[in-house]
DRENDO-1510 file (C-alpha; in Angstrom, 1 decimal, always signed):
<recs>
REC; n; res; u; v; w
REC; 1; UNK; -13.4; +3.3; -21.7 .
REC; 2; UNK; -16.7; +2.7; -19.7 .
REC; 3; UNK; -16.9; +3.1; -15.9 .
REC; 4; UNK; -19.3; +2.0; -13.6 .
REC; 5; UNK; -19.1; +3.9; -10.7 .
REC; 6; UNK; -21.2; +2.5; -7.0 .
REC; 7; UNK; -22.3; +5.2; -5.3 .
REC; 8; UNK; -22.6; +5.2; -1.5 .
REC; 9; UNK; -24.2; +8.6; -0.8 .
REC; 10; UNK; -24.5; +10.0; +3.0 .
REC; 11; UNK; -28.1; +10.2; +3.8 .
REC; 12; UNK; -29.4; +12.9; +6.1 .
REC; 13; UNK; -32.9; +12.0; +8.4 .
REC; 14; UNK; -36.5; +12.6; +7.4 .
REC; 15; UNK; -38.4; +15.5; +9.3 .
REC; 16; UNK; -41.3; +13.9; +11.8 .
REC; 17; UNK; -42.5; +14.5; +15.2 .
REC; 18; UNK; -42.9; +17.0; +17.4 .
REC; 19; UNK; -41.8; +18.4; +21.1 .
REC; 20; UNK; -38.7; +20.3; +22.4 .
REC; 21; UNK; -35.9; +18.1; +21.3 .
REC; 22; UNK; -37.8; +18.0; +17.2 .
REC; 23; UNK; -37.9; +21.7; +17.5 .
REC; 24; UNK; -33.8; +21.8; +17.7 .
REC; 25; UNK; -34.2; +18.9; +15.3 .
REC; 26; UNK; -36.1; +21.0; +12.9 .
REC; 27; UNK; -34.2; +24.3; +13.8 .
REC; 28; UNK; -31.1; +22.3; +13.0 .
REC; 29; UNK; -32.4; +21.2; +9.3 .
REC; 30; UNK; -33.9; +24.9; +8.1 .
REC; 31; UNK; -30.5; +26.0; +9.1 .
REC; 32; UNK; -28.6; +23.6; +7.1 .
REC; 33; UNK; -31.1; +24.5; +4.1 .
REC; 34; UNK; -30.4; +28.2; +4.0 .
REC; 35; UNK; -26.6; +27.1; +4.5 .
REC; 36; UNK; -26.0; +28.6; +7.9 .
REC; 37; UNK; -23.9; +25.5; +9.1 .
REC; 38; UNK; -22.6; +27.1; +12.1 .
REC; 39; UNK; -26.5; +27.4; +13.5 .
REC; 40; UNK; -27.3; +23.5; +11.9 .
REC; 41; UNK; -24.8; +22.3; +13.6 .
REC; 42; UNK; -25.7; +23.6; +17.4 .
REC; 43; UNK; -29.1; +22.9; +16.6 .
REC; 44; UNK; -28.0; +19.4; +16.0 .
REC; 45; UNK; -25.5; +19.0; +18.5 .
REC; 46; UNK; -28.6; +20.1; +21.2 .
REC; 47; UNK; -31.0; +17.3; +19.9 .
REC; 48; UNK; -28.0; +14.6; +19.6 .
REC; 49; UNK; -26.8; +15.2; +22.7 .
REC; 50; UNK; -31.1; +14.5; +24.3 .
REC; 51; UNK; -30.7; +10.9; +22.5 .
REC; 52; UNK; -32.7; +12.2; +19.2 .
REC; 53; UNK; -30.9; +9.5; +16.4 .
REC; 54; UNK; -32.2; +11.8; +13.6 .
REC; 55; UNK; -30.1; +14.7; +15.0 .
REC; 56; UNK; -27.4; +12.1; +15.4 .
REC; 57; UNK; -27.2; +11.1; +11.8 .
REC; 58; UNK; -27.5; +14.6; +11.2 .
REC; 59; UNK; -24.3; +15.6; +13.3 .
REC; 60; UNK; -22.6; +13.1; +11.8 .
REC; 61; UNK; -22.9; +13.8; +8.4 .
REC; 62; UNK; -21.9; +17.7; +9.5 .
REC; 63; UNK; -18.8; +16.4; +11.1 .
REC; 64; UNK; -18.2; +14.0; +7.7 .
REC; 65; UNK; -18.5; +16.8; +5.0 .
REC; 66; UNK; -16.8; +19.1; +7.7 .
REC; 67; UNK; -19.4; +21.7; +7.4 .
REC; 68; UNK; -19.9; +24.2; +10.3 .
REC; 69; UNK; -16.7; +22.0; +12.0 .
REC; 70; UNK; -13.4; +20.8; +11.2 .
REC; 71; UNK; -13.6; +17.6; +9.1 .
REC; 72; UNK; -13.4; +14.6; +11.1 .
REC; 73; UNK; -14.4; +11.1; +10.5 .
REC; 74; UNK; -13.9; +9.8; +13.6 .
REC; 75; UNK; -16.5; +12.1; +15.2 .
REC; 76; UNK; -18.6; +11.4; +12.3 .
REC; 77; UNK; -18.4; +7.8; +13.3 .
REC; 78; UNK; -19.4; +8.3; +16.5 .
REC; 79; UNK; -22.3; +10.1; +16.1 .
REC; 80; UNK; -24.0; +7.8; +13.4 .
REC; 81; UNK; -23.3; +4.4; +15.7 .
REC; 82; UNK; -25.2; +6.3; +18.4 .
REC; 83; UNK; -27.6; +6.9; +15.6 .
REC; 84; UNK; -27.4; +3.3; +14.6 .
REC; 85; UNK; -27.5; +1.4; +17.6 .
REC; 86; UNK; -31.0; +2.9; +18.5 .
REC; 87; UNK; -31.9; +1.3; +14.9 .
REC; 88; UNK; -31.7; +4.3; +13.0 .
REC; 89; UNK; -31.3; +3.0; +9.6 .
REC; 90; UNK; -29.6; +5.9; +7.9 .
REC; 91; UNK; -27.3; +6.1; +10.6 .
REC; 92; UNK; -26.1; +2.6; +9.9 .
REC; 93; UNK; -26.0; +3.0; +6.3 .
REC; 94; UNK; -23.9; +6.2; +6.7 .
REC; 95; UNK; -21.3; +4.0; +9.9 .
REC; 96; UNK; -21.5; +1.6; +7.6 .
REC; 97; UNK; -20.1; +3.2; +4.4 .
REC; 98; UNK; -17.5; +4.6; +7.0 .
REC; 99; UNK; -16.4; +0.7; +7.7 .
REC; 100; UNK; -16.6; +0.1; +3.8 .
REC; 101; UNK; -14.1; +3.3; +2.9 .
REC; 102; UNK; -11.7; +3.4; +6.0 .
REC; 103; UNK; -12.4; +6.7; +6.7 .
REC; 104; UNK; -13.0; +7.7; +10.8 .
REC; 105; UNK; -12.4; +3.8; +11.6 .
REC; 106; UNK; -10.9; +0.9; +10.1 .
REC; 107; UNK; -11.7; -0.1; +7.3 .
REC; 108; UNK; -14.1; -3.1; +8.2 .
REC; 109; UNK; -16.2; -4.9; +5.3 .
REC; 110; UNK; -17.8; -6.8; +7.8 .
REC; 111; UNK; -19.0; -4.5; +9.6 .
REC; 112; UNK; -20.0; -2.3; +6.8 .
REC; 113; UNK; -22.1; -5.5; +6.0 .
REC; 114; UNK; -23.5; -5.9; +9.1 .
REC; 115; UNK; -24.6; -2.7; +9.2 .
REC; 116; UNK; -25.6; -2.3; +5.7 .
REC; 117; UNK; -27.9; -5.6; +6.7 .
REC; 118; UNK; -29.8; -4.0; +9.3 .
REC; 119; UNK; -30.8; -1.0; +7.6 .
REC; 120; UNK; -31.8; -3.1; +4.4 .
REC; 121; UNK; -33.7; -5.3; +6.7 .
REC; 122; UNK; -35.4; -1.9; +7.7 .
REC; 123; UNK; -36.2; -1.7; +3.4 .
REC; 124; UNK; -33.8; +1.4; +3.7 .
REC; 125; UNK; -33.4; +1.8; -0.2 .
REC; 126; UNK; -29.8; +3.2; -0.1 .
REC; 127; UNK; -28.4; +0.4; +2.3 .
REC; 128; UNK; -29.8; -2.2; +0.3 .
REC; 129; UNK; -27.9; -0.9; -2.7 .
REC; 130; UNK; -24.7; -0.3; -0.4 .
REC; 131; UNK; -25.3; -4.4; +0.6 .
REC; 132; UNK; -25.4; -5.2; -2.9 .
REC; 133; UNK; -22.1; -3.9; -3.6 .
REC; 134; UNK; -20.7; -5.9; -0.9 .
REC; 135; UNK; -22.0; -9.1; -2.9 .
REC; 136; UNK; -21.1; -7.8; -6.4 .
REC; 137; UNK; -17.5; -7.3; -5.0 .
REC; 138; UNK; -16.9; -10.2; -2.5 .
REC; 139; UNK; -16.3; -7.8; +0.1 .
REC; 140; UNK; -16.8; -9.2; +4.0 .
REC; 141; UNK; -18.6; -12.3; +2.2 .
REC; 142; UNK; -18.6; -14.8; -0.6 .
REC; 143; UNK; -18.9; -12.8; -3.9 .
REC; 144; UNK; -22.8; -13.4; -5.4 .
REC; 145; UNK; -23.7; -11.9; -7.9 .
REC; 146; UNK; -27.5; -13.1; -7.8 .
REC; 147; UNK; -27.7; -11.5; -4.3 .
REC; 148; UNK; -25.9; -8.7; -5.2 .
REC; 149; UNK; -28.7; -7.9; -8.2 .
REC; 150; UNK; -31.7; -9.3; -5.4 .
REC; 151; UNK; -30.7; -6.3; -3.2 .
REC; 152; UNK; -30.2; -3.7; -6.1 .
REC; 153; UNK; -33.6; -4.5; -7.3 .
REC; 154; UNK; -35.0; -4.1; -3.6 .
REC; 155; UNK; -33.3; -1.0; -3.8 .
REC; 156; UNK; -34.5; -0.1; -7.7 .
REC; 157; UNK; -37.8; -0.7; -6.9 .
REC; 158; UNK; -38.5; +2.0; -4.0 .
REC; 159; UNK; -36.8; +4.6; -6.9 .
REC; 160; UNK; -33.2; +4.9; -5.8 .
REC; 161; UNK; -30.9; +6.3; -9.2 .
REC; 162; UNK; -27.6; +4.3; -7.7 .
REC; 163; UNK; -30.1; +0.6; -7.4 .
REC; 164; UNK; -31.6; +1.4; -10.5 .
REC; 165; UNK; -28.1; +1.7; -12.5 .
REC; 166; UNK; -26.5; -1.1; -11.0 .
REC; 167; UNK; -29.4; -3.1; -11.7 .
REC; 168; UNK; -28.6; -1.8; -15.5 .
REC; 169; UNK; -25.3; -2.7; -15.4 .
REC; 170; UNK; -25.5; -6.7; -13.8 .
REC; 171; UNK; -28.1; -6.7; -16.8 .
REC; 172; UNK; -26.0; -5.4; -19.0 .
REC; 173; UNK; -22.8; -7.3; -18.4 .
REC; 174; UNK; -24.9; -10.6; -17.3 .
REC; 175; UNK; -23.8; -11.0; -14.0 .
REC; 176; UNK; -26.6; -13.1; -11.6 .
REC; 177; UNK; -28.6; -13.3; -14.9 .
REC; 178; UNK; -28.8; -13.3; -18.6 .
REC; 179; UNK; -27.3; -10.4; -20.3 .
REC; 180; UNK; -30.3; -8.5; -21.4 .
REC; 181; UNK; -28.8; -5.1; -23.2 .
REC; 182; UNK; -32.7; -3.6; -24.2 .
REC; 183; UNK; -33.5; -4.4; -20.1 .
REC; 184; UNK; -30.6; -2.9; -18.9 .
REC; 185; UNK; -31.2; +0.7; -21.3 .
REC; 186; UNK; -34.4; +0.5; -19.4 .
REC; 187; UNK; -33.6; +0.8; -16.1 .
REC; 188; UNK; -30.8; +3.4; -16.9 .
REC; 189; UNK; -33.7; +5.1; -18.5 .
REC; 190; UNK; -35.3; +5.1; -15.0 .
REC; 191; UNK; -32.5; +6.8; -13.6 .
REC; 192; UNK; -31.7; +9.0; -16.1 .
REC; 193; UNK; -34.7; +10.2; -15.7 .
REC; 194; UNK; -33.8; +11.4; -12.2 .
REC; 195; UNK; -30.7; +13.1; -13.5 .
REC; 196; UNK; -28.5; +10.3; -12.4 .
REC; 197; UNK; -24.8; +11.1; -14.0 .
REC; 198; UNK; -23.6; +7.8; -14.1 .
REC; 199; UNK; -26.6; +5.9; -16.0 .
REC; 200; UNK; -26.8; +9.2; -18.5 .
REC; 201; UNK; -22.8; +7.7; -19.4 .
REC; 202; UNK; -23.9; +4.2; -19.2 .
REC; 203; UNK; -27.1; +5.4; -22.2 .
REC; 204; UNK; -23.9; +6.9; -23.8 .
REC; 205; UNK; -22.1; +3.9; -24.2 .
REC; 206; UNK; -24.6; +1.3; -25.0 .
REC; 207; UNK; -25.1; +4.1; -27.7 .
REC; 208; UNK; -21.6; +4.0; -28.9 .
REC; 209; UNK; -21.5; +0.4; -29.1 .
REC; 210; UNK; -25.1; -0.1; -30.5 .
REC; 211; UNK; -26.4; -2.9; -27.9 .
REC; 212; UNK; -29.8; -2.7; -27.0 .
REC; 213; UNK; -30.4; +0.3; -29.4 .
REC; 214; UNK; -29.2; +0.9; -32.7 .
REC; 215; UNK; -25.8; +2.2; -32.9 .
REC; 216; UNK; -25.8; +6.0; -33.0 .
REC; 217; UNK; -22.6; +8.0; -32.2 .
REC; 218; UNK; -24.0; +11.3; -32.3 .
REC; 219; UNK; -26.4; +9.9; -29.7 .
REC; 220; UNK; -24.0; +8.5; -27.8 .
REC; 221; UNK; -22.6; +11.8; -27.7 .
REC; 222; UNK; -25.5; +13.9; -26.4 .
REC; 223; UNK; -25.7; +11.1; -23.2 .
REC; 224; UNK; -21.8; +11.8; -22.4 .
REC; 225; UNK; -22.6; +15.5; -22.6 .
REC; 226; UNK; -25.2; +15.3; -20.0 .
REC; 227; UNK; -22.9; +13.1; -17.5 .
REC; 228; UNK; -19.8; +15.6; -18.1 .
REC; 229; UNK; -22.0; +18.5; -17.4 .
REC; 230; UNK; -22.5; +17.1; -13.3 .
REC; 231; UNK; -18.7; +16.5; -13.5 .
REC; 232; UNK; -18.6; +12.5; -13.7 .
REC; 233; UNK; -14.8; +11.5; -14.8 .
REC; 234; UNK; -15.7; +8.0; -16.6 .
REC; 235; UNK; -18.4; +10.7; -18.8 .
REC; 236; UNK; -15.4; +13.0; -19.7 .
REC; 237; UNK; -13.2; +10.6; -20.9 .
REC; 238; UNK; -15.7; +8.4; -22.7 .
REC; 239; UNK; -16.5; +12.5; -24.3 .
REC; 240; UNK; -12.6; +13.0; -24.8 .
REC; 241; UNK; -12.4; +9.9; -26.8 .
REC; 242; UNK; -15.4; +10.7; -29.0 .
REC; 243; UNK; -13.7; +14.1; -29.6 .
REC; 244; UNK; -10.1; +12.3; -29.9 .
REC; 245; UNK; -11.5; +10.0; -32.8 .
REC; 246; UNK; -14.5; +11.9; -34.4 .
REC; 247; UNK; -17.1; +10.3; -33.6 .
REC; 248; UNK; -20.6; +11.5; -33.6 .
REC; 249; UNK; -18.5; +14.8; -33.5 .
REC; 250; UNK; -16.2; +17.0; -35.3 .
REC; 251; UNK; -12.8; +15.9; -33.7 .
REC; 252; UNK; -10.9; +18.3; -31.6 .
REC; 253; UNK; -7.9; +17.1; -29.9 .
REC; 254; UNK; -7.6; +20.5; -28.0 .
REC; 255; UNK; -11.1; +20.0; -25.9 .
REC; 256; UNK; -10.3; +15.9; -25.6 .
REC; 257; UNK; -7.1; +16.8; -23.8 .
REC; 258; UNK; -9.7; +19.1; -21.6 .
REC; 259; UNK; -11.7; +16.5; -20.8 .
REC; 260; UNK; -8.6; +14.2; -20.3 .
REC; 261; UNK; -7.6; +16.3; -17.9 .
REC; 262; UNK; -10.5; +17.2; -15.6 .
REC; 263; UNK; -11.2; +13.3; -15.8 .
REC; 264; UNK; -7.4; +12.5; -14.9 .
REC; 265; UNK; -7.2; +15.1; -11.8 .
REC; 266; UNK; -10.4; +13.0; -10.4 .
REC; 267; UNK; -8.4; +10.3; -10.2 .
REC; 268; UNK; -10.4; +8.1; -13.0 .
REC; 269; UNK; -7.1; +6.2; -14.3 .
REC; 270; UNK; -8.4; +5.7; -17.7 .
REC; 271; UNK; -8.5; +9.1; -18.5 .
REC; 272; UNK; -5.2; +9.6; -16.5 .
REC; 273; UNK; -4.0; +7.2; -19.3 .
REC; 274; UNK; -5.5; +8.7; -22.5 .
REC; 275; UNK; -4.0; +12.4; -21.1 .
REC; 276; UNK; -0.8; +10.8; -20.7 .
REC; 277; UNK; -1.4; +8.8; -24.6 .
REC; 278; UNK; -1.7; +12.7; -25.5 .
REC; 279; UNK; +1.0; +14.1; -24.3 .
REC; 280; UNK; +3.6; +11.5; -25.5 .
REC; 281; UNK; +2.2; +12.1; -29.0 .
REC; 282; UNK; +1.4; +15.5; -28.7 .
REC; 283; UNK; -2.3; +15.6; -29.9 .
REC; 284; UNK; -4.2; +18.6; -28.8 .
REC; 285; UNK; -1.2; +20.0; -26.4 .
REC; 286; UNK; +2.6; +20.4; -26.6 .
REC; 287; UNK; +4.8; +16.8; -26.4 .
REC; 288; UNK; +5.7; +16.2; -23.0 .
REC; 289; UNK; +6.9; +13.0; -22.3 .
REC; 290; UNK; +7.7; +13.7; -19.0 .
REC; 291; UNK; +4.3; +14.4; -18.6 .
REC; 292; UNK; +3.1; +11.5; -20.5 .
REC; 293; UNK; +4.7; +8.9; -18.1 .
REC; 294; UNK; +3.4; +10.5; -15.2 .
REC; 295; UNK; +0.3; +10.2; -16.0 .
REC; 296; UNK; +0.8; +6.5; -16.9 .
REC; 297; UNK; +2.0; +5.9; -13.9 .
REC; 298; UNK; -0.6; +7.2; -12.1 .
REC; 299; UNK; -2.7; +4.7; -14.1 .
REC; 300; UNK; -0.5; +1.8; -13.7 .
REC; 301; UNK; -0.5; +2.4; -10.0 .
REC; 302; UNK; -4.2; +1.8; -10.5 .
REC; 303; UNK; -3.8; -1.3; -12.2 .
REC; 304; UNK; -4.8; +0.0; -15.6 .
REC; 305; UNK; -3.4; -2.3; -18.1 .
REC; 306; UNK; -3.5; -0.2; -21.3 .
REC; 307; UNK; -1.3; +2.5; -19.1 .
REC; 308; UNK; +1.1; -0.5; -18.2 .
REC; 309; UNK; +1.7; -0.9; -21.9 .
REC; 310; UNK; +2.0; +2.6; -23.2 .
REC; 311; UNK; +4.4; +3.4; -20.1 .
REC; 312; UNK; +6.4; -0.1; -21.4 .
REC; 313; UNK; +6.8; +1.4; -24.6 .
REC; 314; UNK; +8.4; +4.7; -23.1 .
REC; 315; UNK; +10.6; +2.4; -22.0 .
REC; 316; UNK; +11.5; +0.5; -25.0 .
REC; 317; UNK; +12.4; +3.7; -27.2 .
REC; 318; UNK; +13.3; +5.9; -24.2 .
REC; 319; UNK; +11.2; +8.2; -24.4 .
REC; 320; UNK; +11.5; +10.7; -21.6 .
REC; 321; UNK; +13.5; +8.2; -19.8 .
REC; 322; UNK; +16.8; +5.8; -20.2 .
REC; 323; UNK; +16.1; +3.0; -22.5 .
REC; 324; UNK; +15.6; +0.5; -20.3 .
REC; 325; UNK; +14.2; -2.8; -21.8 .
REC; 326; UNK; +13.9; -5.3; -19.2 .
REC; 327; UNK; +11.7; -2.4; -17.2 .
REC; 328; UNK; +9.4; -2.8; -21.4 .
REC; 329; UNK; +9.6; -6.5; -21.2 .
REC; 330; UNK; +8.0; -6.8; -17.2 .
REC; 331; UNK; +5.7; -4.0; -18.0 .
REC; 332; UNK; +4.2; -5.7; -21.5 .
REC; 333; UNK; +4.3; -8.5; -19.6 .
REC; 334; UNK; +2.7; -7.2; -16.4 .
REC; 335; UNK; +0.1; -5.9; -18.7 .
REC; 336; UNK; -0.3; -9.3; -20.8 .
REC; 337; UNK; -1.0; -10.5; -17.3 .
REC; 338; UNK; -3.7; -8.5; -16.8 .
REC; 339; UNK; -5.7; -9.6; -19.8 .
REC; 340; UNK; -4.9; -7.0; -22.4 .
REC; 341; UNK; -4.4; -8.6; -25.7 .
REC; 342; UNK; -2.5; -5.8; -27.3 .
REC; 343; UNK; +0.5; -6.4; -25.3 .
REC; 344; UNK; +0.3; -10.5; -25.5 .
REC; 345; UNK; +0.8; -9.4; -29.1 .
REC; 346; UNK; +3.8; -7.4; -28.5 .
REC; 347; UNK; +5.1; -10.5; -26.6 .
REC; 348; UNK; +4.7; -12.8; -29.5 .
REC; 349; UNK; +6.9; -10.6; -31.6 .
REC; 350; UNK; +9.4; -10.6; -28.8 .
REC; 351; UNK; +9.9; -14.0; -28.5 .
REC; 352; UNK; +9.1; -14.8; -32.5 .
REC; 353; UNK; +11.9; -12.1; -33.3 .
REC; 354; UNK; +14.1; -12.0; -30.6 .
REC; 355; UNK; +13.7; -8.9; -28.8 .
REC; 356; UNK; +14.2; -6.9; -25.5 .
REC; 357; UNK; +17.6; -8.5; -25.1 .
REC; 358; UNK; +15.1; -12.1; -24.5 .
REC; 359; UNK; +16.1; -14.8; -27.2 .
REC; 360; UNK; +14.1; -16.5; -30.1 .
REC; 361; UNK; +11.7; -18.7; -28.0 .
REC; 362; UNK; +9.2; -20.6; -29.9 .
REC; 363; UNK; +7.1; -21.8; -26.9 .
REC; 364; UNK; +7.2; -18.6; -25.3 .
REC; 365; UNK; +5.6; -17.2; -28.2 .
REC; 366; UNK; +3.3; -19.6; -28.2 .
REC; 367; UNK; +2.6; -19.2; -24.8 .
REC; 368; UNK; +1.8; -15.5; -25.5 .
REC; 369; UNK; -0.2; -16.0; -28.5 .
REC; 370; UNK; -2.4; -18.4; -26.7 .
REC; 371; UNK; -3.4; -15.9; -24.4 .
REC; 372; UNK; -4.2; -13.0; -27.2 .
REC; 373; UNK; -6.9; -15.2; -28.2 .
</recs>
């Protein structure tokens, strides 16, 4: 139940210079301090408008948060490519994390590489751990992971939280070099330190599992609390499952289903999944089986395939829906599919025993079994 989440934050300029167009500039950035966004952004909008790419970058992250102005991406857009194309970096990290999410253009991972590339080239910290994400996921180029971990490093080693996690985490799960667990609890130490949610979970987990340190649940606990306290969903159900199962705390199924829940309406699909594993047993809040495969479903949809299974069974006993076994049966095996051995076990039984409506089928079962290894 560990996440690893890339973050891709908007950056806003760096106050330098001087003259007329700085002084809107500046005027533009005390406003936005104080929170006055309707002042921030004419101030802005004034210096933007006289060619000054920090006020551009600026603008457009005014126009992305839809602070002082209507939301709108598009505008948002524009405003860092004018930013950009003067070789602003932070303009084209923010354009380019517009390409990378779809939002204000198409989506474009080619472009978001592109752009990401020039501000890297600049050594602008946040773009070189945007580009490594592009390599980790084989998004607008040939997956790498040993590029992917070059740029996070680039980006680890000026200080950023995000490049100092991900660096963690390619260490962790040994992808572009040797799995180094007591390496990888360093560097989320380094961003931890900066009160970086997502390493604080990340410490959590290697605590739970004992790699790297020696196993402590109670530990484990404390790190989760710190993650859930700045919100993080993967933190509040890695928390709800500690509290599920009792360990390194007293178990309380009432404050799990809490955290469940405030992971599940982030949209984090394992806790959607554990919510909806609550509901259809009815630990820590009333049966609802309704409920239950709702929430599976909202995991399934995100390819989840522990939710694929518990939403099968649902179907195989009908609960809160028609029986309906060949909807279990393409579910278990959707979720076999996806690598989770739980239901390649269920499978076996189905075609040792003859269930589902499917026939005794030795090879099929064999087939099955062969993958649950």
């Amino acid at each position: 139940m560990i996440g690893y989440l890339r973050p891709t934050a908007i950056v806003l300029a760096m106050l330098t210079a001087s003259g007329p167009v700085w002084a809107d500039f500046a005027g533009g950035r005390a406003a936005l301090k104080r929170g006055d966004y309707a002042t921030a952004l004419r101030e802005y909008t004034n210096a933007a408008q006289a060619g000054e790419a920090r006020a551009q970058n600026d603008l457009g992250v005014l126009y992305e948060r839809g602070q002082g102005v209507k939301q709108d991406y598009a505008e948002a857009a524009r405003w860092y490519r004018k930013a950009a194309e003067q070789g602003y970096a932070q303009g084209a990290t923010n354009l380019g994390y517009l390409h990378e999410s779809g939002n204000g253009v198409q989506r474009d991972y080619s472009q978001a590489l592109a752009w990401y590339q020039k501000a890297a080239d600049s050594n602008w910290a946040q773009a070189q751990n945007n580009l490594g994400g592009l390599y980790e996921r084989g998004r607008g180029v040939t997956r790498d992971y040993q590029r992917a971990l070059m740029w996070y490093r680039k980006a680890a080693d000026q200080g950023l939280a995000q490049g100092q996690t991900n660096v963690g985490y390619m260490l962790e799960t040994g992808r572009g070099t040797a799995r180094d667990d007591g390496q990888a609890m360093a560097w989320y130490l380094k961003a931890a330190a900066q009160g970086f949610a997502q390493a604080e979970n990340n410490i959590g987990a290697l605590y739970e599992r004992g790699r790297g340190v020696a196993q402590s649940s109670t530990t484990a606990v404390t790190w989760y609390r710190k993650a859930v306290a700045k919100g993080l969903a993967q933190a509040q159900t890695n928390l709800g499952f500690m509290l599920a199962t009792g360990k390194g705390v007293e178990r309380n199924d009432v404050e799990a289903v809490k955290l469940y829940r405030a992971a599940a309406e982030q949209g984090f699909a394992q806790g959607q999944n554990n919510l909806g594993f609550m509901l259809a047993y009815g630990r820590g809040t009333k049966r609802d089986y309704l409920q239950a495969k709702s929430w599976y479903e909202k995991a399934v949809d995100q390819g989840l395939a522990q939710a694929m299974m518990n939403l099968a069974g649902l179907y195989e006993f009908g609960r809160g829906v028609a029986k309906d076994q060949a909807q279990a049966l393409a579910l278990y095996q959707k979720s076999a599919e996806a690598g989770h051995r739980p239901a390649a076990l269920r499978l076996v039984d189905v075609y040792t025993k003859g269930q589902l409506g499917e026939s005794i089928d030795p090879a099929r079962a064999k087939l099955w079994a062969d993958r649950a290894i």
